[in-house]
Every structure is written in C-alpha cells, then in structure tokens.
C-alpha positions, 0 to 999 in steps of 0.5 A, spaced: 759 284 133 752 282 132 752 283 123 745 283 120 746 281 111 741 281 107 739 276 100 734 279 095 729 273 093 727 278 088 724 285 087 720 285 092 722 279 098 728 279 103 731 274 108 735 277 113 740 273 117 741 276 123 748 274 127 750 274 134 756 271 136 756 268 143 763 273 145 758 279 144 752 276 149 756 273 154 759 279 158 752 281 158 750 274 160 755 273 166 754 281 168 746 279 168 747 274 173 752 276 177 747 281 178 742 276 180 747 272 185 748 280 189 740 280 189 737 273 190 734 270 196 735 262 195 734 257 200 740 254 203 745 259 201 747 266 204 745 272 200 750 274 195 753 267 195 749 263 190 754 258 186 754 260 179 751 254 176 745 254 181 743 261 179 745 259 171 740 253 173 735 257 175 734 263 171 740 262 166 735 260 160 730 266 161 736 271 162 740 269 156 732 268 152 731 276 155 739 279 152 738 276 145 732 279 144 734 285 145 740 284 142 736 282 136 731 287 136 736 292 137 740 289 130 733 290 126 731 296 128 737 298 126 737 295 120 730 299 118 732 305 119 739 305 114 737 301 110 735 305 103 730 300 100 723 302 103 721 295 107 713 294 108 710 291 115 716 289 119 720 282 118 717 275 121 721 269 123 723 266 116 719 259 115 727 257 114 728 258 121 730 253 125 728 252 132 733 256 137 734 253 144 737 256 149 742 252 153 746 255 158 751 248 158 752 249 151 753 257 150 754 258 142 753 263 137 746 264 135 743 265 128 736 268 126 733 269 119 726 273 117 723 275 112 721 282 109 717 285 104 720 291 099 717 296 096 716 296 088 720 301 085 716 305 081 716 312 078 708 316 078 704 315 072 698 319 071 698 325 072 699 328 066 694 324 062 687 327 060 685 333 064 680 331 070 673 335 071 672 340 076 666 342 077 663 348 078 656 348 082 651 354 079 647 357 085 640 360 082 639 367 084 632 364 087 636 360 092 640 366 094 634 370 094 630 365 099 637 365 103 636 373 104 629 372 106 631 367 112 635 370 114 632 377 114 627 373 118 631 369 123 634 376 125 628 380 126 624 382 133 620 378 135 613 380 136 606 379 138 601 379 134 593 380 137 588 380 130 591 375 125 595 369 125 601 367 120 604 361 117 611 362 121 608 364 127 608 360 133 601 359 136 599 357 144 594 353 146 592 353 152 588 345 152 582 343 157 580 335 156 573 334 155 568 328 156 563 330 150 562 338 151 564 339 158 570 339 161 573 332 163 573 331 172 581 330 173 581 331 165 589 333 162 590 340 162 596 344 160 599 349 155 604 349 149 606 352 142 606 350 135 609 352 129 603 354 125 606 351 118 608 345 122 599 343 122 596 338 119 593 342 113 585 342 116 588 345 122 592 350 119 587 352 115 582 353 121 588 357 125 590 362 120 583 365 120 583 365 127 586 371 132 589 371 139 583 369 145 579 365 140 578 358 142 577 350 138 576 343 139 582 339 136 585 333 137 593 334 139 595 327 136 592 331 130 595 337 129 602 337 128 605 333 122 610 327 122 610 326 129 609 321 134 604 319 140 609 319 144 611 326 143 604 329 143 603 325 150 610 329 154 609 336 150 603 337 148 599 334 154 604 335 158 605 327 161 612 325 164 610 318 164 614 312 167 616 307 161 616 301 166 608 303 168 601 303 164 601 310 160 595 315 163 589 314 159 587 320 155 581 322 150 582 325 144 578 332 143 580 338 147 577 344 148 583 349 146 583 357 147 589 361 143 593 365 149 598 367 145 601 368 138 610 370 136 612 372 131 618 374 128 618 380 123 622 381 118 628 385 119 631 391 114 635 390 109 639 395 111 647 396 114 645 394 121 643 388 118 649 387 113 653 388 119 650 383 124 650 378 119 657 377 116 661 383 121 662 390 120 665 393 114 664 388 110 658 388 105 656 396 104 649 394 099 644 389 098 648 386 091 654 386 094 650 382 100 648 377 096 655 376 092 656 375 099 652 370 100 653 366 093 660 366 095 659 362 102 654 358 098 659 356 092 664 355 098 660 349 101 659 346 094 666 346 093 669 343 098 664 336 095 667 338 088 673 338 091 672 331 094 670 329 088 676 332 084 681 328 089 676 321 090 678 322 081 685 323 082 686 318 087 683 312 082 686 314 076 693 313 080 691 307 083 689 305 075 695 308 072 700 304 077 698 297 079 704 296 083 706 289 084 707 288 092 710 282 095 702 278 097 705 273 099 709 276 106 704 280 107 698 276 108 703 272 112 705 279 116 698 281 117 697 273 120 702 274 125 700 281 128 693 280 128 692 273 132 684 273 131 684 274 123 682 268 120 684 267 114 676 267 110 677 274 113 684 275 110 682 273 104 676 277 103 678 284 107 686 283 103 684 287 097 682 293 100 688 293 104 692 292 099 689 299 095 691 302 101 697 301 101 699 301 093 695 308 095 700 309 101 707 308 096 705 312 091 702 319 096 709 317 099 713 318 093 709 324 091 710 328 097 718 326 096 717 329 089 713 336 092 717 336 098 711 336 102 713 337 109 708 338 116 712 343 121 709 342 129 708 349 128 702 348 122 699 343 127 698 348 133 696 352 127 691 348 125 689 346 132 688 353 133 684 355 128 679 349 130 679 352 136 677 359 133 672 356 130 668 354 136 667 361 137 665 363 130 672 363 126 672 370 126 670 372 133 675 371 136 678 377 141 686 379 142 683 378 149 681 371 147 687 369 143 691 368 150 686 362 152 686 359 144 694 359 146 693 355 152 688 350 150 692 349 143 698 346 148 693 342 151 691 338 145 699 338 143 700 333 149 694 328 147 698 323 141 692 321 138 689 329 136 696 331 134 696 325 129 689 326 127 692 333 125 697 331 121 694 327 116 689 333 116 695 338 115 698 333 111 692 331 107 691 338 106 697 340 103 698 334 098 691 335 094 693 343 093 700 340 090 696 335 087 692 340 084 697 345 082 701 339 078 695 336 075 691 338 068 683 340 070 678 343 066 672 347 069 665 343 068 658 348 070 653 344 073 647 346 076 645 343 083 641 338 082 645 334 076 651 335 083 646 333 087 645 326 084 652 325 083 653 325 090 646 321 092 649 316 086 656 316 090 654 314 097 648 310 094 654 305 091 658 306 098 652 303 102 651 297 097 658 296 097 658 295 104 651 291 104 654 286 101 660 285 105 657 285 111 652 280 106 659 277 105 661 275 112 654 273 114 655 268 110 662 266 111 
C-alpha cells in the first residue's frame, strides 16, 4: 500500500517520500480503462471493442497521470491531518525530485519527495513581565456638560421665530438676481436655507440683528464658509447643470428677502427627556443623566484604549519570542503559490509576512493553553446582536426577534461572513483571556494627551506605508 516517511533535516525542515507501489495503482489503472473501452467512439473499431493497447495508446498516460495524483494527494493529506508536528504552508516537490514520466509500457513503482516547513517548538514567554499600561481616559465635566446641551437641542420642537434671529437657527432666503439695483431680465431666482453659524462672519453679524421679512443684498458665492462654486451654483442658485455643457453665466449680488427663520428649542431637562434619550426607566435625575452620559463616553474611549493595550501585548510577544522559522521553504512556498510574486517583491513584503505568522503560532499556542473555542452558536449570536444593532441595539421587539432569526440564518449560509465572524468572536475571546492573565496597571489620561498618542500612531502608519508604496516605486 502507498506509505509516506518522513526525514527531519533539522528542527524546522522535512523531506517526505511518498511511495506508490505499482500493485496499488494498477487495478485502479485497468478499472479506469476498462471503462474507457465500454464508453469510446473510436474510428475503425465497434463500440466497446477498443483493443487495450490502442486505448492505453490514447489515453493511457493521462489516465495513469490522473490516479497517481490522487493517490498522492490522498497520502498527503492524510499525512497532515495525523501527523502531530504542526506543519507551515503545505509541502512542495523536493529539489531532489527527479523527473517522473508516466509509461504506460513500462508501469513501475512510483517515488515522490517534497519538502515541508515544521513549526518551532516553543513555550510562550512574555506574559508575565512588567505590568502593561491601561489607560483610562478623563472625560471633563465640560465635555459632558456641552453633551447635554446638544442633545437638549437636537431633541427639542421646532419652532418659528418672527422677531429675531439666532446663530442655530437656519434661515431662508428668498434671491432675486439683479443688474445693478434692479432686478436682472431672466436673472436667477430661487429660495433656500442656510445654517445661521455656517456664514461668513460679515454676514452673519448682518443676519442676526435681522428679523422675518427683511430683506439685503448678498453674494451667495459669499455666504457660507468652507464651500464651493459648484455647490452655490446647484443649492443655492438652484442651477442643474450638464457637466459636458458651458456653465450658465451668474452675477454675483442678489437682492434677498428672509421668508422664513427654523429654530430648534431647546427641550426640558425632565423625565420625558431622560426617557427619549437612553429608554424608559433608565436614568431618573439630571446627575444620573450625566453619569449616563460620561459612561457611554468613557466606553468610546476605551475600546481605543483597549486597541492600544492589545497592539502593546501583541508587540511585547512578538519581542519576547523571536521565534525561528524554516525562511528558506517558505520563501519558496510563497513562490510556488503566488506565480506573480517576483522575488524583489518576496524579498521586501517577506518580513511583515513572517511576524504574521510568528504572530499566528504564538496566538495559536495561547488558545490551546486557555482553551479558546468558538461554537456556531456564538457566531449566530454575534451575527445576531449585528443585527440588532441596526435597529439600535436595544430596540428591537419580541415581534422582531423572529425576523433577526431568519435573517441571522441567511448570513450563516454566506462562507465569507461566518469567517469573518469567527476571527471576531474568536479575536474577541482571546484578548479577554489575555487581559485576564496578564499584569496591568491603570494610567489616567486626559483627552488631549490620548488624542495625540492616537494621532502619533496613525501618523507612523501612513509614513510606514508611504514609504513602501515609495520602496516599490523604486523597484
């Protein structure tokens, strides 16, 4: 029967010989072509009267070629699953290998050699060192109080001021293109609302000594900032222009009348307010309103705080096991499998692909160690609670629950999106094992100080990928 042995070269490289004597192949061979003969249409011969010879002629070489690679795959794969060593990437045709030709004269046992990549063995180092820094973000009671005050605006009435004008209030105009102090012949017209704060500052110390019905003169490519001719010329001046056609030709004064002024007033700091914001029953006071408001804060904060914890676990492992990896087969694997990658390319992109996999090995040997595991019913859990979120978490109805179901059991079907949820689920689990195993100490922060670690960070990923996207211009 077919056998695979395996030599260790050293630690970390392997040759597997793979043998497949021809006593097991060829019943397989003659059942193959036998089957060939009943089906064949061949010129000069009645259906299912091929002589063997012609038929091992015609297709005895592809058919021979076609069993001994499955055979061979069926061996190796075999060989990958039992085997107890942990094997990177997948073997490759050994540079020993001689040549195989398949004669159908000649049938003989066959021989094949390829090489694989064993994993290091190695107990996880690290963990146990200094303790990390967790920090804890400071929200500012201004902040919470300027938080109050939003929302005590965005939940308020809309209303309709007549005598006065606001900076939060938003403004109609009602525009009459003019050619000097009269009204242009077949000049633009049209109406539309600005935001009040939104104005230049000449302007919008103009408008808020104004009331509703009074009228100026403006220029609309100057009235509001940080915008853009484009955007006067279709909102402002009410212009649907053909990108392909000459632009309409437009003055820049206009006589203008305030036809109506929106206002949004403030809502009370009362239970019906605590209610619409956060759901019944939950905050009862304006201190405990707050409270509410500086948790969800904090909890913003601190799933980058988190980010951060993880990214220092991550590179402390990775520092505190520089593992040794078998470079030479996997350079050579990673050509194999990607024909296009030249090997400037391999060279350069080789580093980053072997922290991921230093990374890969030490995660892999931490979740045997916690015993991390992730069940189908956590991922239709988690796709579920995703689901959930669109409605707004919380909102969601025992009615509705039966639609969440349905729509969880379709995401399941889709191979991409269950993987996806896995490494989540999986990730998720991990970093709380982690955290719960690992040394930390609390570090107060204001937001500021957290705000430019975070801007420091991404300014270092946006120069690392400059200069590798700088790197390969060059190559």
């Amino acid at each position: 029967m077919p056998q695979v042995v395996r030599e260790d070269i050293d630690n970390l490289n392997a040759v597997l010989t793979v043998s497949i004597p021809k006593d097991d192949y060829l019943p397989l061979f003659n059942t193959e072509l036998r089957k060939y003969r009943k089906d064949a249409r061949i010129k000069g011969f009645r259906q299912g009267k091929t002589p063997t010879g012609v038929l091992k002629k015609m297709f005895g070489k592809s058919v021979l070629g076609e069993i001994i690679n499955k055979m061979l795959q069926e061996q190796l794969t075999d060989f990958m699953v039992n085997d107890p060593t942990e094997i990177l990437g997948q073997p490759i045709p050994s540079d020993s290998q001689e040549p195989v030709e398949f004669d159908v004269k000649d049938l003989q046992d066959y021989t094949f050699k390829f090489d694989i990549g064993l994993a290091p063995e190695f107990e996880v180092a690290g963990l146990e060192d200094d303790a990390f820094d967790k920090y804890v973000v400071e929200i500012p009671a201004q902040m919470v109080e300027d938080e109050v005050q939003n929302l005590l605006q965005s939940n308020g009435d809309q209303t309709f001021p007549e005598d006065n004008i606001e900076e939060k209030d938003i403004v109609t105009f009602d525009i009459i293109e003019l050619a000097g102090d009269a009204p242009k012949e077949e000049g633009i017209s049209h109406e539309f609302g600005v935001l009040v704060e939104r104005m230049e500052d000449e302007m919008k110390e103009a408008v808020l000594k104004m009331k509703l019905g009074d009228e100026l003169k403006l220029n609309p490519f100057q009235l509001e900032k940080d915008t853009t001719e484009k955007y006067v010329r279709k909102y402002f001046l009410g212009l649907e222009e053909d990108e392909e056609a000459e632009p309409v030709a437009v003055g820049d004064q206009f006589q203008a009348e305030i036809t109506k002024v929106s206002r949004v007033a403030k809502a009370n700091l009362d239970q019906a307010f605590f209610d619409k914001v956060f759901g019944p029953e939950q905050v009862s006071s304006e201190e405990e309103f707050k409270a509410k408001l500086t948790e969800n804060m904090s909890k913003t904060y601190n799933a980058q705080a988190e980010a951060l914890l993880f990214r220092d676990i991550q590179k402390r492992l990775l520092d505190s096991n520089a593992l040794a990896l078998p470079e030479g087969f996997l350079k050579r694997w990673l050509s194999v499998s990607n024909e296009d990658l030249s090997p400037e390319i391999l060279e350069k992109e080789f580093p980053a692909f072997a922290d991921n996999l230093r990374w890969t090995l030490i995660r892999s040997k931490l979740n045997k160690t916690f015993e991390i595991e992730v069940s189908p019913e956590e991922v239709k859990e988690s796709f579920k609670n995703k689901i959930r979120g669109y409605f707004g978490g919380g909102g969601v109805t025992p009615d509705m629950e039966s639609m969440v179901e349905s729509m969880a059991e379709r995401m399941l079907q889709d191979e991409k999106q269950v993987n996806e949820i896995y490494e989540e689920v999986s990730s998720n689990k991990f970093f709380e094992a982690v955290v719960e195993k690992v040394p930390l100490a609390d570090k107060s922060i204001s937001i500021e100080d957290f705000q430019a670690i975070i801007q420091k960070i991404e300014e270092e990923r946006i120069a690392e990928q400059a200069a590798a996207a700088q790197l390969g211009e060059e190559e």
